[in-house]
C-alpha positions as CSV (number, residue, x, y, z in Angstrom):
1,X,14.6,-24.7,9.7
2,X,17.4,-23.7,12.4
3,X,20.2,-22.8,10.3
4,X,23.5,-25.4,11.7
5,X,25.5,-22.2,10.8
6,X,23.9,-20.4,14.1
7,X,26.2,-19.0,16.7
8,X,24.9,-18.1,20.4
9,X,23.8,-19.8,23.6
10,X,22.7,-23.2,23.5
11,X,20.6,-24.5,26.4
12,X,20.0,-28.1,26.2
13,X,19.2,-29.3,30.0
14,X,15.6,-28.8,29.9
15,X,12.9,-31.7,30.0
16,X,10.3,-31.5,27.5
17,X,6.3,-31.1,28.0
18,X,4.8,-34.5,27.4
19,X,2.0,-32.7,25.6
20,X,4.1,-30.3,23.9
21,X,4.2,-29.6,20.4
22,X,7.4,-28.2,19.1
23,X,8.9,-27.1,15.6
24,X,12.7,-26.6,15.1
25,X,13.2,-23.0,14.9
26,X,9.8,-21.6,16.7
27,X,10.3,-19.8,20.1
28,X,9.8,-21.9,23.1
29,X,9.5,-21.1,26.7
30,X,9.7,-22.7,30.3
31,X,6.9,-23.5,31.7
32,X,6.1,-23.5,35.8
33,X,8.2,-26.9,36.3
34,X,10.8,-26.0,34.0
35,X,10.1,-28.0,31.1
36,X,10.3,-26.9,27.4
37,X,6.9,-25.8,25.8
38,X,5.8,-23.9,22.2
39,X,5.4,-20.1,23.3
40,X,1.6,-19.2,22.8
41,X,2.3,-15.2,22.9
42,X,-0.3,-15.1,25.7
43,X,0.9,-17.3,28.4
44,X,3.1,-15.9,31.7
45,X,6.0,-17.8,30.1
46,X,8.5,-15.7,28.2
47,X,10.5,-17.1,25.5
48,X,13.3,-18.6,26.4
49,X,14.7,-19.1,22.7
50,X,14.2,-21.0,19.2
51,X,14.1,-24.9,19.1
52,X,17.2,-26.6,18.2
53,X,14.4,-29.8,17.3
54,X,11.1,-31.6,17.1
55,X,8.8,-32.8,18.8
56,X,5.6,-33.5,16.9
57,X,3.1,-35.6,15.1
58,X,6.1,-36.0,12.4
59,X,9.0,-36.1,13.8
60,X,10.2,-36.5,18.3
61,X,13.4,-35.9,18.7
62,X,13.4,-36.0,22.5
63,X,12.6,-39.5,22.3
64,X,13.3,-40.4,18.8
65,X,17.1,-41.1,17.2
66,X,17.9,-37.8,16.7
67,X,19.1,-34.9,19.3
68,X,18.9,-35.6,22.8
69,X,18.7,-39.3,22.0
70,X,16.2,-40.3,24.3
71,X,16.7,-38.3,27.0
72,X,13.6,-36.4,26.9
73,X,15.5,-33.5,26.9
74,X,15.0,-31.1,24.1
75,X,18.1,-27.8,23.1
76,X,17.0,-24.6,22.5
77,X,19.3,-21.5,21.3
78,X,18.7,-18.6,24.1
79,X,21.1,-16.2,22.9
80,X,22.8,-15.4,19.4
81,X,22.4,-15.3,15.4
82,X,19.8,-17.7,14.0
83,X,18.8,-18.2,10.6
84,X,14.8,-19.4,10.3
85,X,12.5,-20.6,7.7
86,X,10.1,-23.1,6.7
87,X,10.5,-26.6,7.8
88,X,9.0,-29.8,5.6
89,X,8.2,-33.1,6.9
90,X,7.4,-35.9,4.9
91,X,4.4,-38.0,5.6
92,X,2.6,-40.9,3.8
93,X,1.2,-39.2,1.7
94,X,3.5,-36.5,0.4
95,X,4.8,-33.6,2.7
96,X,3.5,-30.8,5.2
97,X,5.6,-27.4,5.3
98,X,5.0,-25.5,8.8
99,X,6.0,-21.6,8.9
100,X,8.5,-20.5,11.2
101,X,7.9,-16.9,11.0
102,X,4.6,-14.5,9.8
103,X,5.4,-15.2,5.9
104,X,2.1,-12.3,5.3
105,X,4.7,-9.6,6.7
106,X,7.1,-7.4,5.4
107,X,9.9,-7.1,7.5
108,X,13.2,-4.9,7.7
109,X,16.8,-4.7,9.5
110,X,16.2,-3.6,13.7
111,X,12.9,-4.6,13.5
112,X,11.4,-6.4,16.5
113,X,10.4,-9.8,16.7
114,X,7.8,-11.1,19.1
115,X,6.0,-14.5,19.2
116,X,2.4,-14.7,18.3
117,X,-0.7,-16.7,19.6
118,X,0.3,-19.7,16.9
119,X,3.7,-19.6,18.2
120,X,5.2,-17.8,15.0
121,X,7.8,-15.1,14.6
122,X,6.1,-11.4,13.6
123,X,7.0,-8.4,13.6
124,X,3.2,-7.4,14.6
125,X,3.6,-5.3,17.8
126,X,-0.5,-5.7,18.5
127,X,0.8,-9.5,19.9
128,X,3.2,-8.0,23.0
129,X,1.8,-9.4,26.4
130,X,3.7,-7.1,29.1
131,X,5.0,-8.5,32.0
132,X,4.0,-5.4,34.6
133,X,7.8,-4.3,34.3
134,X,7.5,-2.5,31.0
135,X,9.5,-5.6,29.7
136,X,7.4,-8.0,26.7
137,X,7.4,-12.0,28.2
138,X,7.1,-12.3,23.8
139,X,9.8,-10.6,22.7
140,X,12.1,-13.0,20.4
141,X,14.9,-10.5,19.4
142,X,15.5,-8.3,15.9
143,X,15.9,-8.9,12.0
144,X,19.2,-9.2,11.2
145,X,18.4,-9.7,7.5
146,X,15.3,-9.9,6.1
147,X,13.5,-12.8,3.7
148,X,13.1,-11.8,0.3
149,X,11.8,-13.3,-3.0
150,X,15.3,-15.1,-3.4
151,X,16.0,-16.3,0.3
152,X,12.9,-16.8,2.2
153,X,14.8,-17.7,5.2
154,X,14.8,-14.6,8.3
155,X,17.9,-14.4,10.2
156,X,17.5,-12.9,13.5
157,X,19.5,-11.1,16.5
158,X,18.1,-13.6,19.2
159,X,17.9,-11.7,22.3
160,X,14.8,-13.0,24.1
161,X,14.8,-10.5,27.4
162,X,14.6,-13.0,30.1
């Protein structure tokens, strides 16, 4: 989840993908035509921020009741202090968690964050894509506090470089 306690940068005048699939609190980019889309970790798109909402099989808040009401606009938190973890969506049949962030790493304060190829938050370094300009398009920010076995949830130093 994105933490409602975050403080930064909120951006929340970009259309949405059709075909995207977003998770509230995974990094997102802008794509060619300026529309909101999951960061990959491999595209040409660099990660623009975390998303402030949903828009998947479970839940569409660009067109459902929630957020940008209909709008087909989707927010997404550019610069600041977020707190991620886990989200759970209920279904039919019980409930689905999604991961935010690598849960099979160890992380620690100053570390970098990056996205990777399933769009999570690591602190695996193999997953930068460079941009020619020395700069990573996947960089997400720094650990702020780390999870541990009592809070699972990673706060972050969002400073995505572009």
């Amino acid at each position: 989840m994105l933490d409602a306690t975050y403080k930064g940068l909120l951006d929340s005048t970009k259309n949405v993908n059709s075909s995207a699939t977003l998770y509230i609190g995974r990094p997102v980019s802008l794509n060619s035509s300026a529309e909101v889309v999951a960061c990959d970790g491999t595209t040409n798109y660099p990660v623009s921020g975390l998303s402030m909402g949903d828009k998947n099989i479970y839940r569409d808040d660009s067109y459902g009741e929630f957020a940008a009401f209909g709008s087909g606009k989707m927010g997404f938190l550019s610069k600041g202090i977020a707190i991620v973890g886990p989200t759970t969506y209920s279904t039919g049949s019980g409930s689905v968690t999604v991961q935010v962030y690598d849960t099979t790493k160890t992380y620690a304060v100053n570390e970098k964050l990056y996205c990777n190829t399933s769009g999570l938050i690591t602190n695996d370094s193999s997953v930068i894509v460079a941009d020619g300009l020395t700069e990573t398009l996947n960089y997400v920010g720094t650990v702020r506090f780390p999870p541990s076995g009592s809070n699972t949830d990673l706060e972050i130093n969002l400073d995505a470089k572009f």
